[in-house]
N, C-alpha and C positions, 0 to 999 in steps of 0.2 A: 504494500500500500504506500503508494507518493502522498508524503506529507510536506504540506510549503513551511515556508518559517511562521508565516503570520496564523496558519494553524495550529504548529506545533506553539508556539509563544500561546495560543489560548489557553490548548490541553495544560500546558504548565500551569495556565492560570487558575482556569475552574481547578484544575487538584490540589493548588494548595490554596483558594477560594473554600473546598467544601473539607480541607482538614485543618481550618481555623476551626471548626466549629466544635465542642467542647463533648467529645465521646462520653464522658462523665462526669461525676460533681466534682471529681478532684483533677479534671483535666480544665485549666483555664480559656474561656473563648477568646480564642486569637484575634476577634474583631470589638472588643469591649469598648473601643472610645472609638470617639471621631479621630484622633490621633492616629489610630491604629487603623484605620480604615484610610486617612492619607494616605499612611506611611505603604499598607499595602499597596496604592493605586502608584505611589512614587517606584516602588521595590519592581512589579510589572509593568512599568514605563505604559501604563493605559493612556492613550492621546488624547486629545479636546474633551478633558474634562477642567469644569470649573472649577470655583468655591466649594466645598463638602457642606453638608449639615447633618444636623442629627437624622432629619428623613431620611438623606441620602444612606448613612448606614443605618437605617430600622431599614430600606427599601434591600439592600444588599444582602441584609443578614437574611431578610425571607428568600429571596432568590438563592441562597447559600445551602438551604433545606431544599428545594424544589432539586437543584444538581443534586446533592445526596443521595435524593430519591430516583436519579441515573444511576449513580454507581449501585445500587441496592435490585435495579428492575431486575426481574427474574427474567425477562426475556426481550426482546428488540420491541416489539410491539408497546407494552407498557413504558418501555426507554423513548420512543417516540413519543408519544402522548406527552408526556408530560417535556421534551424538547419542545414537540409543536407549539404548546401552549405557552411556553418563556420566549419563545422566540416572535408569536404573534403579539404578545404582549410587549414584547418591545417596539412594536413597528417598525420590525427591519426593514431599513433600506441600502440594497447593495450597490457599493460605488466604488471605483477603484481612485487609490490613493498611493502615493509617492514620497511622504510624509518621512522627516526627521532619519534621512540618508539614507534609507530602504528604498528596495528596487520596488513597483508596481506591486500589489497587492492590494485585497479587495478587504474592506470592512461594512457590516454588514448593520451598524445602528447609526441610527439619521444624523442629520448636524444638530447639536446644542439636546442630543440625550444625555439624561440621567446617567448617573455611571451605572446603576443596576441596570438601566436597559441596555449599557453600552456592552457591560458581560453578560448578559440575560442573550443578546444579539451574537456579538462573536462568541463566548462561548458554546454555546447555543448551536449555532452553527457547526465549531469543531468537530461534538458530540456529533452532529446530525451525520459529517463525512463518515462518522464511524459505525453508524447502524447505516447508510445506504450502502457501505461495501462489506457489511456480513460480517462487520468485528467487533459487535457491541459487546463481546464478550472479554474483549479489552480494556475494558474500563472494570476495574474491580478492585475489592479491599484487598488490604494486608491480609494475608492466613492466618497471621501469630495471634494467641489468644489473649491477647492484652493492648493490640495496638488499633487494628482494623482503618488505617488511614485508606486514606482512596490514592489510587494510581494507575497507568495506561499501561499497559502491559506492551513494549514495542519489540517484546524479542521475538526474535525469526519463527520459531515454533509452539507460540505464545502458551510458556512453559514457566512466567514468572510468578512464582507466588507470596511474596512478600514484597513492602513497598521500600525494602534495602536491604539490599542482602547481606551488607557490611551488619549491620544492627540487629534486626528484629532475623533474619535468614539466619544469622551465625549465632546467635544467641540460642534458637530453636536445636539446630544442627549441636552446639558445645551442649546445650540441654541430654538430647538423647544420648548420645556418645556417653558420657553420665551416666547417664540411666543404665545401659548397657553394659559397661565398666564394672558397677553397682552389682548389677543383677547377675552378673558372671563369677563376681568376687561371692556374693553372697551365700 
């Protein structure tokens, strides 16, 4: 599957977009101020957005559950529905742009959008490249039973199951090795 930059640059963003979002009471939401919700739109270089307000992040954070419920869909159909609906809801309009030393590419939310509709739209979109060519099944959590972050799965035989293999992969992996070690000595 050909993924352009300004695709791939979304996929980055919807995934760590919906693992701001606080897994549990003792996991902090990564989107808790308007601060934090600059600071993310600065960190993703997101273009022609304004001034933030508090709207603006209540409007994000709901959009932030609506993706979740992408990474979560049990199959393409359900992953569509609820693309279709953030992306009509933004009133996507596709126009191509040349924007801050990038070559041609196409962004997909109108001039002077909200920034939720601005990821609502491109994100929105990314996702949608990935249920039209039969890889919605690339979009998926962590396996580890403590982390469950969202991530794209880009490897050739889409065989990845955790959302780092350095971290939550090798921690799993040093875990059983353990257990094995364990249970052989025992």
């Amino acid at each position: 599957m050909l993924i352009t930059h300004d695709t791939r640059c979304a996929l980055d963003t919807v995934v760590d977009l919906v693992n701001t979002a606080p897994e549990d009471g003792a996991t902090p939401d990564g989107l808790a101020s308007l601060a934090a919700l600059e600071d993310f739109v600065q960190n993703h270089e997101i273009s022609d957005v304004g001034a933030l307000s508090e709207f603006d992040l209540s409007a994000v954070r709901k959009i932030r559950g609506r993706f979740a419920s992408v990474f979560a869909a049990p199959d393409a159909r359900t992953a569509a529905v609820v693309i279709n609906e953030l992306v009509a809801a933004a009133g996507t309009t596709p126009r191509l742009t040349d924007h801050d030393g990038y070559d041609w590419h196409v962004h997909y939310f109108a001039p002077g959008a909200s920034v939720a509709d601005h990821l609502a739209a491109d994100c929105g979109m990314a996702l949608a490249f990935f249920v039209v060519a039969g890889e919605q099944e690339r979009l998926r959590r962590c396996e580890a039973p403590d982390c469950r972050r969202a991530f794209v799965d880009l490897s050739r035989n889409r065989s990845r199951r955790y959302c780092d293999s350095r971290t939550c992969g090798n921690r799993l992996h040093v875990a059983a090795y353990r257990a094995r070690r364990k249970e052989a000595a025992g």
